[in-house]
N, C-alpha and C positions, 0 to 999 in steps of 0.2 A: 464170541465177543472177547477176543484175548487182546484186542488192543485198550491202549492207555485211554480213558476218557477224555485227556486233552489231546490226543489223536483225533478226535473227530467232533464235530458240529453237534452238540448236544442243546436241547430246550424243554422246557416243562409246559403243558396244559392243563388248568384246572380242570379237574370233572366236578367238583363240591363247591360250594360256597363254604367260605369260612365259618365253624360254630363255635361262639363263645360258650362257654360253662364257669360256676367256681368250682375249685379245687375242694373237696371236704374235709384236709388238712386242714388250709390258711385260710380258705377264703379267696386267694389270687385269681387270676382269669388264668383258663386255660383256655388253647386255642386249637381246633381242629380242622383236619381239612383232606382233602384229597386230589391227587393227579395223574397225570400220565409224563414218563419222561422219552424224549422221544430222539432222533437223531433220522434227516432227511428221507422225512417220511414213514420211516419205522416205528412200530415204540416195542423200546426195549424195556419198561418195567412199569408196574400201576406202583403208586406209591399211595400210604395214606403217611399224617405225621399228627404230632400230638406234641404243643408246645408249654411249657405251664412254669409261669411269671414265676420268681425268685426259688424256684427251685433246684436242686446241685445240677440234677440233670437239666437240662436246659429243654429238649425236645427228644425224640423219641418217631424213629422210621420204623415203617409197616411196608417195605418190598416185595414184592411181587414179579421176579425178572422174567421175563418171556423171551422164546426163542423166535429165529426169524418168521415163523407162520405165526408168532401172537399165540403161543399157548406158554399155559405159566410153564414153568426150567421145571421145578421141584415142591413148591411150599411157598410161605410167608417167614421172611428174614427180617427178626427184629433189633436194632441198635437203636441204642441210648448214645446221646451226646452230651459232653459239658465244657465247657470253656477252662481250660488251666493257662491264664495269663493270657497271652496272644496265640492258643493255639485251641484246638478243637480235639477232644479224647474220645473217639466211639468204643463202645462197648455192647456186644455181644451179647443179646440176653436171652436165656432159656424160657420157654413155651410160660410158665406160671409166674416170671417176673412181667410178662408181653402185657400191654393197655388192651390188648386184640387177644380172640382165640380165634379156634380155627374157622374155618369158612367153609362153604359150597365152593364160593366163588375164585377164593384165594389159595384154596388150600390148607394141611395143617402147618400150624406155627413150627416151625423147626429150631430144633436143639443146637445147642452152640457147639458140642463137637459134628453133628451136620454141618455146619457154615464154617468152622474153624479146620477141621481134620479133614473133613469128605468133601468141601468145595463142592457142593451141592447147586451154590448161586455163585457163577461164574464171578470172576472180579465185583465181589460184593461191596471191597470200600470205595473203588470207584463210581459203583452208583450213588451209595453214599455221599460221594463230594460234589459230583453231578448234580444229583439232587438240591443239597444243602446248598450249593456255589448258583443253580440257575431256576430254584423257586422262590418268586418275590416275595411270598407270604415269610417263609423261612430266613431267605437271606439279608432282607432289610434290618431281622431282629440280631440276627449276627455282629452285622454292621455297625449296629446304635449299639451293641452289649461294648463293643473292644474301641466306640468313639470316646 
């Protein structure tokens, strides 16, 4: 997967229904959910995401990338996102900052010099924008934060 995501035909399918909860900071609603991002019949990675109303971070990916037979790459790659003005800041977070730990399913949570140094999850902030740009749960809140 060494091409650019706007290289190719990307789309998300829910597997989850959206789960509300509050936050037991504020109280805010926080929003959960889960997908598959896929690209002409492939899919290239499970996602889950974790969105949670006035807070710095805005939402929070749980990646999953898979190779072409559909087995996970490595691990579960977790980033944090926040809005600074008109633009989007992901950040890299290590296994005990993660909303998620490790899995059967997923694999373990992977460390930020894994995803940063050892490129473990191929074009990681790609899927990242992929994600964030072609899930409507995610993108409509984007949308309404910078209208």
């Amino acid at each position: 997967m060494d091409l650019l995501m706007e290289d190719i035909p990307v789309s998300t399918t829910a597997i989850t229904e959206e789960e509300t909860s509050q936050c037991p900071c504020c109280g805010r609603p926080v929003y959960e959910g889960e997908g598959v991002l896929q690209s002409e019949g492939q899919e290239l990675a499970h996602y889950g995401y974790r969105w949670a109303e006035g807070h710095e971070s805005r939402f929070t990916l749980g990646i999953c990338a898979l190779d072409e037979q559909g087995a996970n790459v490595a691990g579960l790659a977790v980033v944090s996102a926040r809005s600074d003005g008109e633009q989007l800041i992901y950040t890299v977070l290590e296994p005990e900052q993660a909303p998620w730990g490790d899995s059967e399913a997923l694999g373990k949570v992977l460390t930020r010099k894994q995803l940063l140094e050892e490129w473990l999850v191929p074009n990681l902030f790609g899927l990242v924008d992929a994600i964030a740009a072609n899930e409507p749960r995610i993108s409509s809140r984007i949308t309404a934060q910078f209208s």
